[in-house]
C-alpha positions as CSV (number, residue, x, y, z in Angstrom):
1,X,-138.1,-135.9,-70.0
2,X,-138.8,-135.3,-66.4
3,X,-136.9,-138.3,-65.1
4,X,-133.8,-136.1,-67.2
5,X,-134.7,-132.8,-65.8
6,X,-134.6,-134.4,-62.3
7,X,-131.7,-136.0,-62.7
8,X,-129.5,-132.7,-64.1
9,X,-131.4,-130.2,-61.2
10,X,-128.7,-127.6,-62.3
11,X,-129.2,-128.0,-66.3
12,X,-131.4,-125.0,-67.7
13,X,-133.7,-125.9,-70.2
14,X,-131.9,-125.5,-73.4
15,X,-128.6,-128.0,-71.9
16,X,-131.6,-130.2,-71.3
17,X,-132.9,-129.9,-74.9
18,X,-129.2,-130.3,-76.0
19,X,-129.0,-133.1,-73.7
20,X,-132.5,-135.0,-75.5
21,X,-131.1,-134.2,-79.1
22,X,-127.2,-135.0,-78.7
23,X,-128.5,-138.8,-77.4
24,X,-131.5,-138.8,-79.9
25,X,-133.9,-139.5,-76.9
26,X,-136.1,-136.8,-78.1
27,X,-136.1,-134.3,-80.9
28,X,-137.8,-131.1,-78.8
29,X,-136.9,-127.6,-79.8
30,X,-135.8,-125.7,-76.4
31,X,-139.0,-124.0,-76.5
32,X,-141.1,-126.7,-76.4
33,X,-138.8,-128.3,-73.1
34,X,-138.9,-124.7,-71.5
35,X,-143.2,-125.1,-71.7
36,X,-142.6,-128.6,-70.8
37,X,-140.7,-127.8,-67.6
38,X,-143.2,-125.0,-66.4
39,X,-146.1,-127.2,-66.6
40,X,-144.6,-129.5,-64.4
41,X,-143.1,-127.2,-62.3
42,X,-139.3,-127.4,-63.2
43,X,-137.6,-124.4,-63.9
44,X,-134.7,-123.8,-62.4
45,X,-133.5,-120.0,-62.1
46,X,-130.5,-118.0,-61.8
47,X,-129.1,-114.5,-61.3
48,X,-128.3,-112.7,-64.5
49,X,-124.7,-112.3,-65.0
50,X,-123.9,-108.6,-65.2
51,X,-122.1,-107.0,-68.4
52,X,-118.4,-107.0,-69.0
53,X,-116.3,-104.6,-70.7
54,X,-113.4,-106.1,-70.2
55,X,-110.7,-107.0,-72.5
56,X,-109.6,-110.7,-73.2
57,X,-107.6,-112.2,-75.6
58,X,-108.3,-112.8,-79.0
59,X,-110.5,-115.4,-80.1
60,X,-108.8,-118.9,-80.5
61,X,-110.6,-120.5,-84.2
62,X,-108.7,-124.2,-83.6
63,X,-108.1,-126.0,-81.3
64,X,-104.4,-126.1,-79.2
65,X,-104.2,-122.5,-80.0
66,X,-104.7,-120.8,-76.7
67,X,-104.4,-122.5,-73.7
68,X,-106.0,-120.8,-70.0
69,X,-104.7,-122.4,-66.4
70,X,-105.7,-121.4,-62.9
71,X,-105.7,-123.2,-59.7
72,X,-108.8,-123.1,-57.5
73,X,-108.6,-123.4,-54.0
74,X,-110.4,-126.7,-52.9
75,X,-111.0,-127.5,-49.0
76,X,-110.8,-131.2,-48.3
77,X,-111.2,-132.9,-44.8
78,X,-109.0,-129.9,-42.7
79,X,-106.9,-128.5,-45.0
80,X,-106.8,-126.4,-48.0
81,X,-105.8,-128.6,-52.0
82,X,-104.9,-126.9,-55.5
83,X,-106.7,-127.9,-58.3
84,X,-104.7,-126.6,-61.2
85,X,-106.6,-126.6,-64.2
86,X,-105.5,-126.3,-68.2
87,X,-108.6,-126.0,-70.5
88,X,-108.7,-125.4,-74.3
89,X,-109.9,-121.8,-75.3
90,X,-111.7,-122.6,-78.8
91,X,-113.3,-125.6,-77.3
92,X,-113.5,-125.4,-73.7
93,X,-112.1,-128.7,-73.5
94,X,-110.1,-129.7,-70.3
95,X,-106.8,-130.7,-71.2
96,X,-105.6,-132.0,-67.9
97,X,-106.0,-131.3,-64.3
98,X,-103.9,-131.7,-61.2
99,X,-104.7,-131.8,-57.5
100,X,-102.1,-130.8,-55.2
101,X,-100.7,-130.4,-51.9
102,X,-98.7,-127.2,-52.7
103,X,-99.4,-124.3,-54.7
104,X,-95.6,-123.7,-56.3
105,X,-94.5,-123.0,-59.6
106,X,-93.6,-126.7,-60.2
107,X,-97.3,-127.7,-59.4
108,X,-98.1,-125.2,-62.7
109,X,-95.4,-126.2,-64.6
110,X,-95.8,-129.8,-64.3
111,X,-99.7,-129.6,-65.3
112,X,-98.8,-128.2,-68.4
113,X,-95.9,-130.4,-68.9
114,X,-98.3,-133.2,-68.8
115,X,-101.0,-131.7,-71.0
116,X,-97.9,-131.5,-73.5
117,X,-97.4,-134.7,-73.4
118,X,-100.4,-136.3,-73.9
119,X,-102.0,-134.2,-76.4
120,X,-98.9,-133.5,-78.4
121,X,-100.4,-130.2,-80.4
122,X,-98.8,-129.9,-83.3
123,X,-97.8,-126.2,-82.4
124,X,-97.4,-124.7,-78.6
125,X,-100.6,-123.1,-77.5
126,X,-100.5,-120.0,-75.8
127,X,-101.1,-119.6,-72.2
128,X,-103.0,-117.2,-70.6
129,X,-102.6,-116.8,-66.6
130,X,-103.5,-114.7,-63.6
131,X,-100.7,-112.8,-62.1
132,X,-100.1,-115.4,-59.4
133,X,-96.6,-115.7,-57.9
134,X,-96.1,-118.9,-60.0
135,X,-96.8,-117.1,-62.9
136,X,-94.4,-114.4,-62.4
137,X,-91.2,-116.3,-61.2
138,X,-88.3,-116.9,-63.2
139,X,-89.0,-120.6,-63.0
140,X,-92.2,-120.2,-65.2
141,X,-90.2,-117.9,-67.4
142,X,-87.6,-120.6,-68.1
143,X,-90.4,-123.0,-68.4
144,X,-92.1,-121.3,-71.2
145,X,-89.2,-120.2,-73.4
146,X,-87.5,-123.8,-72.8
147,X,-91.0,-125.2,-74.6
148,X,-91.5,-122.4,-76.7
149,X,-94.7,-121.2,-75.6
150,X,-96.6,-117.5,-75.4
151,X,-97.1,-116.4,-72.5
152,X,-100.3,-114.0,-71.7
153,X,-101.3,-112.5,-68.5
154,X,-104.5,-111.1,-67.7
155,X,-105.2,-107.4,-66.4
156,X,-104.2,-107.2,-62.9
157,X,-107.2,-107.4,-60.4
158,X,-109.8,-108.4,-62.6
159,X,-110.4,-112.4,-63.2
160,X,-113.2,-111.9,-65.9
161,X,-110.5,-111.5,-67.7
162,X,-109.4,-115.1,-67.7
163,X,-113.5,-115.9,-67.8
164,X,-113.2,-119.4,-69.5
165,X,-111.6,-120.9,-66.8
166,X,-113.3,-119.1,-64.2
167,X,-116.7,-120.4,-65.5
168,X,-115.1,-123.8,-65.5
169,X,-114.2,-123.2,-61.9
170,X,-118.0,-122.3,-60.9
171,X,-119.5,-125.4,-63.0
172,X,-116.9,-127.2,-60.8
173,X,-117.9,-125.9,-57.4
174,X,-121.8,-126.1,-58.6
175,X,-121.2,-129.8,-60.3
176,X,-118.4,-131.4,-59.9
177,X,-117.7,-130.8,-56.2
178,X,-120.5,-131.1,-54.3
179,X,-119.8,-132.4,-50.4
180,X,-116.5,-132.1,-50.8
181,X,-115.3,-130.4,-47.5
182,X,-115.8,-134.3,-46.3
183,X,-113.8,-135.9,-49.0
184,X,-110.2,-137.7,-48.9
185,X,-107.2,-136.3,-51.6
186,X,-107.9,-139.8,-53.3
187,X,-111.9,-139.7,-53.5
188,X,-111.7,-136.0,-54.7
189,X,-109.3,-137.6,-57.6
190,X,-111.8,-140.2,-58.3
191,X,-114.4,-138.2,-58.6
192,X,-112.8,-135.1,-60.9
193,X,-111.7,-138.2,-63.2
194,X,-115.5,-139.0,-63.8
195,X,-116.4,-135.5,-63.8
196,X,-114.0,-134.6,-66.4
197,X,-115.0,-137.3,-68.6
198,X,-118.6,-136.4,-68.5
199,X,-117.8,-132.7,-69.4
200,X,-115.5,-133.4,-71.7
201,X,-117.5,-136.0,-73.4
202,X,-121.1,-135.9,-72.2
203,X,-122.1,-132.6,-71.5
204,X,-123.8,-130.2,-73.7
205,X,-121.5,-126.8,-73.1
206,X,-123.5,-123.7,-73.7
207,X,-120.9,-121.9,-75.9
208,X,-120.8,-124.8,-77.9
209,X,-124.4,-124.7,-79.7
210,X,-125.1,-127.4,-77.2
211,X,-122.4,-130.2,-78.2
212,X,-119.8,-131.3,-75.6
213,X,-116.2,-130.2,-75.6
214,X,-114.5,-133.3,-77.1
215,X,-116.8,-132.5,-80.3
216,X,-114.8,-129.2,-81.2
217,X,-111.6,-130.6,-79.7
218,X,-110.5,-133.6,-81.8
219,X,-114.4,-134.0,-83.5
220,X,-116.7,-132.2,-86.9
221,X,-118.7,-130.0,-85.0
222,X,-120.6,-129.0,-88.4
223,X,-121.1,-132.7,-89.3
224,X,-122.0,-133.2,-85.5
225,X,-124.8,-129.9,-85.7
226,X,-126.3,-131.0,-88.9
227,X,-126.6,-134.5,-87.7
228,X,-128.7,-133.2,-84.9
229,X,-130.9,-130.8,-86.9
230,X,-132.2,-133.7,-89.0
231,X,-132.8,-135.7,-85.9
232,X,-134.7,-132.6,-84.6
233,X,-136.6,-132.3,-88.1
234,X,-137.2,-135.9,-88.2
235,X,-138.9,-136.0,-85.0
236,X,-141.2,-133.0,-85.8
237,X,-142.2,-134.7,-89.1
238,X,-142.9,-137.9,-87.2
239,X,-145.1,-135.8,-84.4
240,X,-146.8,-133.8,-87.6
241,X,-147.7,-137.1,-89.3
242,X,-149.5,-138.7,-86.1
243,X,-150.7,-136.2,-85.5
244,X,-152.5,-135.7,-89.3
245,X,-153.5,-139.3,-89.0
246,X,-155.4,-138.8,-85.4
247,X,-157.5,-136.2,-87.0
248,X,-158.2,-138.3,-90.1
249,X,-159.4,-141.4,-87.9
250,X,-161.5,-138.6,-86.0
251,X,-162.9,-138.0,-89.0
252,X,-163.5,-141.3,-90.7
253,X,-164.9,-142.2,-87.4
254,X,-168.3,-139.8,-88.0
């Protein structure tokens, strides 16, 4: 487990006991990782998140329902890029992503466009948006009622209220982008394509009860869960048993 906790420096412990169930390395409650971690030494701590009393839009229950995009300012080797992002609101799964040059309506537009096409929802998701100038021109307006979509703007001034993608946004700047300011337009690609594989598909998401995105996006997250509870069950049986057995040895030995 510590070669795991070393290797994720950012996880907390219960994304590392997600992390040892989901690939049936080991079946540890998070409680038992948590004491594991502080004996040798491994917790890693963060500032508490302060509350919010904001209002956001309801809450999606399928996937494809409700859509969020942003951009997020990324500096790369002298100059300012756009990373637009489009990410699922029930299961936090990103749909696509675009780096770009420019920061224009057609930069938004396209990156859904795409999304569009290669997910092919079966009904248009709604999108909720910032107040951005490319989220207020005409162009976006056409855009949306051509492909019969909702669109939802937040409350003015206050991102929270977009908070899905702004957490995404954070986990990207703490994860995904680390020494970037050095990178090239084409390395920052490469490395956002493995990124967003291993969140999509890899990464146990918090929200999520521990499973990654892809799971609750085109998956059975209650077949997935239950499959991990009798992993986790399993393994505690097994431990109990040896356990039982060491002290009957002990015993036989006197």
């Amino acid at each position: 487990m510590r070669e795991i906790a070393l290797s994720n420096p950012t996880a907390g412990y219960k994304r590392l006991a997600w992390m040892l169930q989901n690939d049936e390395i080991a079946g540890l409650r998070a409680h038992t990782v948590l004491a594991l971690l502080r004996e040798q030494d491994l917790i890693v701590r963060r500032s508490a998140a302060g509350p919010s009393t904001l209002t956001r839009p309801a809450e999606p229950d399928r996937p494809n329902q409700v859509w969020h995009i942003d951009l997020m300012y990324v500096w790369l080797r002298y100059r300012w890029w756009y990373l637009v992002d489009v990410l699922d609101g029930y299961s936090r799964f990103l749909v696509h992503w675009t780096l770009n040059d420019t920061m224009e309506t057609d930069t938004v537009t396209l990156t859904v466009l795409e999304a569009l096409e290669r997910w092919a929802p079966e009904t248009e998701p709604a999108v909720v948006h910032d107040h951005g100038s490319q989220f207020i021109s005409n162009d976006w307006r056409k855009f949306i009622e051509h492909h019969g979509l909702a669109s939802i703007p937040t409350r003015v001034a206050h991102p929270e209220s977009n908070g899905r993608i702004e957490r995404l946004h954070r986990t990207h700047r703490g994860e995904a982008l680390l020494g970037s300011r050095d990178w090239t337009a084409e390395r920052a690609r490469d490395e956002l394509t493995r990124w967003a594989h291993r969140y999509n598909h890899l990464r146990p998401h918090g929200a999520l009860h521990g499973l990654p995105p892809i799971v609750y996006y085109l998956g059975e997250p209650d077949a997935a869960l239950a499959q991990r509870e009798h992993f986790v069950q399993a393994a505690a049986e097994t431990r109990t048993n040896y356990w039982r057995l060491r002290e009957q040895e002990a015993v036989s030995a006197f």
